[in-house]
C-alpha positions in Angstrom: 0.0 0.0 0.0 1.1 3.3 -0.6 2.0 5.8 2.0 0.1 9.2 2.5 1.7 12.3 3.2 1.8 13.3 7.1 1.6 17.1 7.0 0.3 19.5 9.7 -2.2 21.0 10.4 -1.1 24.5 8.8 -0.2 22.7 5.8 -3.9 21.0 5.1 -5.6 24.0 5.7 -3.3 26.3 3.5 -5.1 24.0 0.5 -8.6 25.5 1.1 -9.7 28.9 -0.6 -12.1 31.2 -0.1 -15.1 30.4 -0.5 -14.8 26.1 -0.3 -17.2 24.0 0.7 -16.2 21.5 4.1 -17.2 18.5 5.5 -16.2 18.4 8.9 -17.0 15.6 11.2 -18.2 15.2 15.0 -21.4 15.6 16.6 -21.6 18.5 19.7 -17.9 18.5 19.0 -17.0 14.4 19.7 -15.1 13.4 16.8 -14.3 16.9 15.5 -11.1 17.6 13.9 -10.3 20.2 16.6 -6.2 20.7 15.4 -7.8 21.2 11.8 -10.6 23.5 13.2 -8.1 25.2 15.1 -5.9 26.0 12.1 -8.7 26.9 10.0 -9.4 30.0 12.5 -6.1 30.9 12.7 -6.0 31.1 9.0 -8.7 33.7 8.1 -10.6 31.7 5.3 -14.4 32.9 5.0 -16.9 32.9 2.8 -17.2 29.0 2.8 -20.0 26.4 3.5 -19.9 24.5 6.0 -22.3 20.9 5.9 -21.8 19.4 9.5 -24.1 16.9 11.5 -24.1 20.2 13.6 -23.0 23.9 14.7 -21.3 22.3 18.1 -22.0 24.1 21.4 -22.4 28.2 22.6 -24.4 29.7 24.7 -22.7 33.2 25.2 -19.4 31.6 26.8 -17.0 31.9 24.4 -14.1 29.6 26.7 -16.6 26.8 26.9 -17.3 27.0 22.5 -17.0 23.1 21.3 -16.8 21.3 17.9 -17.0 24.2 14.9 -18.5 26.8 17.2 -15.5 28.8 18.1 -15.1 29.2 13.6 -18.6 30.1 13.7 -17.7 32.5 16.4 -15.0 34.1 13.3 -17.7 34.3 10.7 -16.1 31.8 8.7 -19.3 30.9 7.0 -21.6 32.4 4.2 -23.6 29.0 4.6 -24.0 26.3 6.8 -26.2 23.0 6.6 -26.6 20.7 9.3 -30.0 19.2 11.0 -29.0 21.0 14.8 -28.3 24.7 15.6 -30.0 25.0 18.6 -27.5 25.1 20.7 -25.3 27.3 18.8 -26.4 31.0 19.5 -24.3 32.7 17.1 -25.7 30.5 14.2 -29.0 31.7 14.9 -28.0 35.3 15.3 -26.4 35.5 12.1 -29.8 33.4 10.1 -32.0 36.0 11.7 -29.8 38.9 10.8 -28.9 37.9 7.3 -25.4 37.1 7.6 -25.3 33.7 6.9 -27.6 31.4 5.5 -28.7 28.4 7.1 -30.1 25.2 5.3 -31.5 22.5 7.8 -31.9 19.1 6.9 -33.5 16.1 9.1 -30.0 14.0 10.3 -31.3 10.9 8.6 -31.8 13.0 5.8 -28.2 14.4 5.7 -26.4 11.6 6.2 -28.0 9.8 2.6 -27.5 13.1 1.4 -23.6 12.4 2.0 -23.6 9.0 1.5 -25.6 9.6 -2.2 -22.4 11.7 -2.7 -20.0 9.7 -2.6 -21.3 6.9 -3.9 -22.6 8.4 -7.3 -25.7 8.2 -7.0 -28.3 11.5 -8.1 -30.0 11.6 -5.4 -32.4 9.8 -3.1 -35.9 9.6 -2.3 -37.5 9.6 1.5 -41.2 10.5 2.9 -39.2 12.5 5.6 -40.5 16.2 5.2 -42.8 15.7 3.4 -46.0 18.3 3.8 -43.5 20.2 6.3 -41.0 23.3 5.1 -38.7 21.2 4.4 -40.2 20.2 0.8 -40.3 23.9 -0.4 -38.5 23.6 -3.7 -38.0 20.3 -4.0 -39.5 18.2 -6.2 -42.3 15.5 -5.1 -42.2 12.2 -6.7 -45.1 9.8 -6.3 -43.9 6.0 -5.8 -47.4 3.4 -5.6 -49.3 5.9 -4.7 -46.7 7.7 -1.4 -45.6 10.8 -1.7 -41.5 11.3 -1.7 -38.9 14.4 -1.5 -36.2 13.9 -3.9 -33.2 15.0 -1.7 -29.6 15.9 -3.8 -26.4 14.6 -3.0 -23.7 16.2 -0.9 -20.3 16.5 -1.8 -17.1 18.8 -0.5 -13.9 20.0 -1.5 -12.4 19.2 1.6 -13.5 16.6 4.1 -12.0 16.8 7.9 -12.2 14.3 10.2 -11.2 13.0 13.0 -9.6 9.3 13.7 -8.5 7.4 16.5 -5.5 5.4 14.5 -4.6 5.8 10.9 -1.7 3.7 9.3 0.7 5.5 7.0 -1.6 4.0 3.8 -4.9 5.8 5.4 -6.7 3.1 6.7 -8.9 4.7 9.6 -10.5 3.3 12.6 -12.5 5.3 14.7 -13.1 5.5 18.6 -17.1 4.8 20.2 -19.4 7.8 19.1 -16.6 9.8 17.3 -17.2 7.8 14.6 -20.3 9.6 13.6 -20.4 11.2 10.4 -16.9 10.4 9.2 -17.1 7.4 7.1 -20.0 8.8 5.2 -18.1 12.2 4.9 -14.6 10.7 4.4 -16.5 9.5 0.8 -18.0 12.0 0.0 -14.6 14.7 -0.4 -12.6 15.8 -3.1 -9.3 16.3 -0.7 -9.8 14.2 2.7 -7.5 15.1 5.2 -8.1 13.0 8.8 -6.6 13.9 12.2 -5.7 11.1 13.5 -4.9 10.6 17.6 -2.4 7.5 16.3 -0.3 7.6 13.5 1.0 3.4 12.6 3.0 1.6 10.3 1.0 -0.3 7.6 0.3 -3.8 8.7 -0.2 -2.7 12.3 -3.8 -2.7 12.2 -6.2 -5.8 12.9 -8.3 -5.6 9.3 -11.7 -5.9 11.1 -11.2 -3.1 13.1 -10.7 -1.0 9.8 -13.5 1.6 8.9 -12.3 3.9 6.5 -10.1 2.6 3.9 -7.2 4.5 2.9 -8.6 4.8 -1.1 -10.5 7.9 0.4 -7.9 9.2 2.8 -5.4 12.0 0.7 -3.6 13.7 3.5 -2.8 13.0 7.2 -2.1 15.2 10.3 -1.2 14.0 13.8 -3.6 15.1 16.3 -1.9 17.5 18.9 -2.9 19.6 22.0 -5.8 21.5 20.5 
């Protein structure tokens, strides 16, 4: 297997531009790419779109901000979309002001959205949302009779996520709940770039325990302090 190249943190998020569109794993901030996140702030980038399970945690305290808050804190967004913001009052501030838009999408919903993406596919159909806001300007399809919301793939420029090992080939396992949206994510990016807690050699390890093969993986950063 081939290696990928270890870089850091800096160096992965030098790739983005302006206006990109992210993936970024983690749900209330378990499994988030915080090194990545961190560097990403640091960096200035804005203007991009954000598609995230959700907008992580705050509620005014700025020292307690988790997952992507503390970039949503920087404006880095003109869009986000994600199925929870409620916990994240700057999010809501800047929907109601204008600032940024917000698209929400039911979590079942957005996670076939992601997987559609990166497996090809044009699209899917569900019954979820159906009659509700979330079918303005979507098209309806009737299946035997059932109504159905044809819902469009996702895909990024860059994905970041978070793993608990990655060999030097890519291959990803994850750790409990910060698993979350990263396989789906991790196939669903142009550039992939995974923090990982462990860097190993290739052949270190088990098979089984292997989530994410390294086909999707591009770049790799060991996880640090942040």
């Amino acid at each position: 297997m081939k290696e990928k190249p270890i870089i850091t943190a800096e160096e992965a998020i030098a790739m983005i531009k302006d206006g990109d569109t992210l993936m970024v794993s983690g749900f209330m901030g378990v499994g988030t790419p915080a090194g990545l996140m961190k560097a990403l702030g640091e960096s200035g980038r804005k203007d991009l779109t954000l598609i995230c399970s959700d907008n992580g945690l705050f509620l005014g305290d700025e020292s307690a901000a988790t997952g992507v808050a503390p970039n949503v804190l920087k404006k880095q967004f003109k869009k986000y979309i994600a199925s929870h913001i409620g916990l994240n009052k700057e999010t809501q501030r800047q929907m109601l002001s204008g600032e940024a838009e917000v698209e929400l999408v039911p979590q079942g919903t957005l996670a076939e959205r992601i997987r559609s993406g990166g497996t090809g596919l044009g699209g899917f159909l569900t019954p979820t949302g159906v009659g509700t806001a979330v079918q303005e300007g979507k098209q309806v399809i009737n299946v035997e009779g059932k109504d159905y919301l044809l819902e469009l793939p996702l895909k990024s420029d860059y994905t970041l996520i978070r793993a608990a090992k990655a060999d030097k080939a890519g291959n990803l396992t994850y750790s409990a709940s910060a698993r979350n949206f990263a396989p789906l994510m991790a196939m669903a990016g142009e550039t992939v770039i995974v923090e990982a807690d462990e860097i190993v050699e290739i052949g270190t390890l088990d098979p089984e325990t292997v989530v994410t093969p390294g086909i999707f993986v591009h770049y790799i950063v060991q996880r640090g302090e942040a």
